[in-house]
C-alpha positions as CSV (number, residue, x, y, z in Angstrom):
1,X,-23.1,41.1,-54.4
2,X,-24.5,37.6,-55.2
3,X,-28.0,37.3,-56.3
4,X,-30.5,36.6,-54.1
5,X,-28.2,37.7,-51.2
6,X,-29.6,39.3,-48.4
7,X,-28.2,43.0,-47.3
8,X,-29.1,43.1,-43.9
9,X,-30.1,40.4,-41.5
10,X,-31.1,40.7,-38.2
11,X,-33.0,37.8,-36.4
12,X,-33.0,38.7,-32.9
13,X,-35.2,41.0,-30.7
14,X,-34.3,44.8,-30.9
15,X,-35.0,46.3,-27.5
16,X,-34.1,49.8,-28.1
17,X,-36.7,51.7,-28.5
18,X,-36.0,55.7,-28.5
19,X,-32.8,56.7,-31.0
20,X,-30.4,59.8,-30.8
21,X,-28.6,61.4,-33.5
22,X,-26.8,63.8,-30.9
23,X,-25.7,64.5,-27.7
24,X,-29.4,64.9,-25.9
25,X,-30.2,66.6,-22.1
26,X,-30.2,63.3,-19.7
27,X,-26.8,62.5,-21.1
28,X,-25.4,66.3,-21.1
29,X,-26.8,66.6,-17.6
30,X,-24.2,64.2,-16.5
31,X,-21.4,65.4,-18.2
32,X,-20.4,68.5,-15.3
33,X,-19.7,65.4,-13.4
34,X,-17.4,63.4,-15.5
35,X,-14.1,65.3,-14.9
36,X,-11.2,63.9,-16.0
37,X,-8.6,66.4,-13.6
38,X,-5.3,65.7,-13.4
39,X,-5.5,62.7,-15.0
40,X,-3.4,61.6,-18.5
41,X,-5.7,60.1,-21.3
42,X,-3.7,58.1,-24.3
43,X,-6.5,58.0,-27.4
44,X,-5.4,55.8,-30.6
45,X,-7.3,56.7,-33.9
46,X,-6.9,60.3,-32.8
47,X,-6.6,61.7,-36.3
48,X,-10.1,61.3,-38.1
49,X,-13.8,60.9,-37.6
50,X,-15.2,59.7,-34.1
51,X,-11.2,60.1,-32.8
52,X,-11.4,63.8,-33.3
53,X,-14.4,63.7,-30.9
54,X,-13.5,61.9,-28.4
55,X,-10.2,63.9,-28.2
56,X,-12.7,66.9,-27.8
57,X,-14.8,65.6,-25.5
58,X,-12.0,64.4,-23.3
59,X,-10.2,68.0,-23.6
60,X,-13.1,69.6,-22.1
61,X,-13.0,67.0,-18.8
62,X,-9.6,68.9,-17.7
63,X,-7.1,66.2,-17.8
64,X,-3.3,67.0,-17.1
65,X,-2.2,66.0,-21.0
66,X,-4.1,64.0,-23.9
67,X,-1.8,61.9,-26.0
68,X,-3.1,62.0,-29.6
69,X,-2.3,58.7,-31.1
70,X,-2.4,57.6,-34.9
71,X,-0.7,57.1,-38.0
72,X,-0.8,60.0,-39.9
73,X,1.4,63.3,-38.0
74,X,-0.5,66.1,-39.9
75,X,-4.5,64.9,-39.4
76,X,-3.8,64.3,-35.5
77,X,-1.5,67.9,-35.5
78,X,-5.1,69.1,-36.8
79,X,-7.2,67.6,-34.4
80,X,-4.2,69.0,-31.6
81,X,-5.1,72.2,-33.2
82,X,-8.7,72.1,-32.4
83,X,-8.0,71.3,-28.9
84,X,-6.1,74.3,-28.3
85,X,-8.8,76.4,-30.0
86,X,-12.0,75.3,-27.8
87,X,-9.9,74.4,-25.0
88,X,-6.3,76.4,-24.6
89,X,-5.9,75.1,-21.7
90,X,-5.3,71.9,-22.4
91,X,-1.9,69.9,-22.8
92,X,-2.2,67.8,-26.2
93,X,0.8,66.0,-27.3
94,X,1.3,64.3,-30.7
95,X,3.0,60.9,-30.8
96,X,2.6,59.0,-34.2
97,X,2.0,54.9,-33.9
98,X,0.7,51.9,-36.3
99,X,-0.8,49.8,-33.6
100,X,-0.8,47.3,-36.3
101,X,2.5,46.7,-36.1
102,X,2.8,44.8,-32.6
103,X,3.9,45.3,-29.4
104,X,7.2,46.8,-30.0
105,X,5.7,49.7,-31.6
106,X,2.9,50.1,-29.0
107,X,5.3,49.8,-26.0
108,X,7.6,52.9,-28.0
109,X,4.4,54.6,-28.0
110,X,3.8,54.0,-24.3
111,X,7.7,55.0,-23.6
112,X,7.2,58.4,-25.6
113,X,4.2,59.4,-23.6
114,X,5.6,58.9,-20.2
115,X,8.1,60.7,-21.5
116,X,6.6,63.5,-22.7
117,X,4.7,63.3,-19.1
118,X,7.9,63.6,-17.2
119,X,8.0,59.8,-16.2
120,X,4.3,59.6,-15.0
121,X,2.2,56.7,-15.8
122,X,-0.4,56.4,-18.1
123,X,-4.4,57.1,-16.0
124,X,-6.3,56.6,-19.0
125,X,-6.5,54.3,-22.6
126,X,-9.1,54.8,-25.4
127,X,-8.6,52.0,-27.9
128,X,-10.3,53.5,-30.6
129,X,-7.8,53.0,-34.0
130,X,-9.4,50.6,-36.1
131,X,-9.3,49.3,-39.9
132,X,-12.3,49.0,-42.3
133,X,-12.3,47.0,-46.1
134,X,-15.6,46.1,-47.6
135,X,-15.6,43.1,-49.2
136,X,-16.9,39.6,-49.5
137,X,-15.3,37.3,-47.0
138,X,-14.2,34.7,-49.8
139,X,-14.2,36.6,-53.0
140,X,-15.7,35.4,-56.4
141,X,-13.1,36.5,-58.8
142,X,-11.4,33.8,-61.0
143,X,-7.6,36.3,-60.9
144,X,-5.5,35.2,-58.7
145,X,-3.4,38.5,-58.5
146,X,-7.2,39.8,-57.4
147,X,-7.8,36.9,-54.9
148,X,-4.5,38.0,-52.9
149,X,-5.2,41.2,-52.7
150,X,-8.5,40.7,-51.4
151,X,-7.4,38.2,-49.1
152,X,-4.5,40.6,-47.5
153,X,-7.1,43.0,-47.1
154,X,-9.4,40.9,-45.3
155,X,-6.3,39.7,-43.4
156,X,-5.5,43.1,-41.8
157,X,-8.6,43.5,-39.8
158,X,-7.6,40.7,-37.8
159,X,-3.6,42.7,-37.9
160,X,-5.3,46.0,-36.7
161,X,-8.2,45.5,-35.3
162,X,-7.2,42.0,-32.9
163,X,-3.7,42.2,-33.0
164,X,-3.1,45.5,-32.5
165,X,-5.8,45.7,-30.0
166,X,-4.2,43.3,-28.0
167,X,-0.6,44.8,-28.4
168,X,-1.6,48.2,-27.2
169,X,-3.7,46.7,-24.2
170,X,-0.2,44.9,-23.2
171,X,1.6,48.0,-23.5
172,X,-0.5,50.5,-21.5
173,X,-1.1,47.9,-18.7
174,X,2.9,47.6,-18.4
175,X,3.0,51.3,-18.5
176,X,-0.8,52.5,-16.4
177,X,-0.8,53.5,-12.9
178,X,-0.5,51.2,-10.5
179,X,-4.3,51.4,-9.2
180,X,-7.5,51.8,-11.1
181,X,-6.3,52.4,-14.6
182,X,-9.1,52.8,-17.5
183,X,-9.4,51.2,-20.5
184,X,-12.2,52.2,-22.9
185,X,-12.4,50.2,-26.0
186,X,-14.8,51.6,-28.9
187,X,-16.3,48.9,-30.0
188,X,-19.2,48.2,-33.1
189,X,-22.6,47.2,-33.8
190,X,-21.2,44.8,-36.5
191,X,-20.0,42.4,-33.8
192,X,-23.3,41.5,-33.1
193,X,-25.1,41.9,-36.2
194,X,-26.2,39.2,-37.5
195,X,-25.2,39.7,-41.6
196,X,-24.2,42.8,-43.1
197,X,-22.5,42.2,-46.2
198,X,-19.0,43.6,-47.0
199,X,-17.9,43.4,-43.4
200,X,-17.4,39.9,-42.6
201,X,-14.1,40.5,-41.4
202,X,-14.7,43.6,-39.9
203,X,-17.0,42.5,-38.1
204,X,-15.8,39.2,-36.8
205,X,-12.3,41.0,-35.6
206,X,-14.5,43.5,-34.0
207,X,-16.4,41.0,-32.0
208,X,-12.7,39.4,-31.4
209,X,-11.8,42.5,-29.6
210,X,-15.1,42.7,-27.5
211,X,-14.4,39.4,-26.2
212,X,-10.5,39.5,-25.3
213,X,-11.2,42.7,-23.7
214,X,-13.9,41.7,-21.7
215,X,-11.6,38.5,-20.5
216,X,-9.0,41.0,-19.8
217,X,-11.1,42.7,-17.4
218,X,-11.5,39.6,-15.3
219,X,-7.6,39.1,-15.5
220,X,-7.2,42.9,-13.9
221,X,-9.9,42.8,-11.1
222,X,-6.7,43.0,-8.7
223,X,-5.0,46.6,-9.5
224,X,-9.1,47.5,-9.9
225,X,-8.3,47.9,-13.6
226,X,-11.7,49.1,-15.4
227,X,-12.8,48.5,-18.8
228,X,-15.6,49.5,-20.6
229,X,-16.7,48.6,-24.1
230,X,-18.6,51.5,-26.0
231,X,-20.6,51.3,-28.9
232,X,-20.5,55.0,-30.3
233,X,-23.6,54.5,-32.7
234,X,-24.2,54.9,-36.6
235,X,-21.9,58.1,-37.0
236,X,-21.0,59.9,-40.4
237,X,-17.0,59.2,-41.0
238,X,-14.8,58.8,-44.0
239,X,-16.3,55.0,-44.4
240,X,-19.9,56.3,-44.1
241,X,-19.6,59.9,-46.2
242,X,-20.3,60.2,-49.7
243,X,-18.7,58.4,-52.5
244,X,-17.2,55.8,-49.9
245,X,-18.3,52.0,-50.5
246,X,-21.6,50.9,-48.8
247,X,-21.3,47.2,-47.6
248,X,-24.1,46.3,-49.6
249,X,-22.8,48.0,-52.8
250,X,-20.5,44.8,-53.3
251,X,-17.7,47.2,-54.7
252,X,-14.2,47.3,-51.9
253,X,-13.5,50.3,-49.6
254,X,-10.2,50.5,-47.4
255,X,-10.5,53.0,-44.0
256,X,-7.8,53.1,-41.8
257,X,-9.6,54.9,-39.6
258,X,-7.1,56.6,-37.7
């Protein structure tokens, strides 16, 4: 990190004003309600951290089959597994995707969970695969071998986290029920902050996302297509746990976070 550079700034008015660290009563009171019965929920970034949770979470709501979607088989078999345990009940089916890769791979993703769903549409989309590297936007080092690499790291933010983003939007709504499908896109606080350092790139592609999702929901007011943006908080995960980089450390950490 430059001298002199500031780690965090934030210039505009923070309104919130009471802070959680876990699940609290108002919110629980509510959940009873939120049944997802008979419904099919396709979850991307299934595999690790806040994805494992959300897969939980969803499990418990009842619906007819979860599809458990990432890169790596063997983390999102393990987070199948933890379904079965607090919830046996519960159909979870394993189909492994790099979103990353376009719309070709998304709509093969698609095609394998109707599938596995006996031809039936898709209810339900959590967009929640993302891709992490902290480093500076424009790098200071004089190697070029070091400049490209830093460059292609920055770089796949925008592949992952816009692009693939947008390819799995186009596949599901080719794919979702014909009325009322949901889209729920985890989104971030760094696509509002105003500096953080380390996460340019992150964070712009997050904000990106935010936006083209947000047009897209104007775009699917006809079939009463829903979607939500949701900002899960400062959680723990394998970018936040010990020994990972900091975006103020000025040292370069890569999290595929699915």
């Amino acid at each position: 990190m430059a001298q002199n550079e500031p780690t965090v700034a934030v210039t505009r008015r923070n309104f919130t004003t009471e802070y959680h660290h876990d699940t609290y009563k108002r919110l629980q009171a509510r959940l009873p309600n939120a049944a997802a019965s008979g419904k099919s929920v396709l979850l991307t970034g299934a595999g690790k951290g806040i994805g494992i949770s959300i897969a939980l979470a969803f499990a418990r709501a009842g619906p007819r089959v979860i599809f458990l979607c990432g890169r790596t088989r063997a983390t999102l078999e393990e987070t199948r597994a933890k379904i079965l345990k607090e919830s046996p009940t519960i159909r979870a089916e394993v189909i492994v995707v790099d979103i990353g890769k376009g719309v070709a791979e998304c709509l093969q993703a698609l095609a394998a969970a109707r599938n596995l769903d006996s031809g039936r549409s898709v209810d339900i989309l959590i967009n929640n695969a993302a891709y992490l590297a902290s480093a500076r936007v424009v790098g200071d080092d004089d190697s070029l071998a070091h400049v490209q690499e830093q460059f292609e790291a920055n770089w796949k933010h925008y592949e992952v986290n816009v692009k693939g983003s947008l390819a799995l939007a186009t596949a599901f709504l080719r794919n979702c029920v014909p009325s009322n499908p949901v889209i729920i896109n985890i989104s971030s606080g760094a696509a509002v902050l105003d500096y953080v350092p380390g996460i340019g790139c992150y964070a712009s592609s997050k904000l990106a996302t935010l936006k083209m999702y947000s047009d897209l929901s104007f775009e699917e007011t006809a079939r009463g297509s829903r979607i939500f943006h949701l900002h899960p908080g400062s959680v723990q995960t394998a970018m936040s746990a010990p020994g990972a980089s900091s975006p103020d450390t000025g040292t370069h950490t890569r999290v595929p976070l699915d």
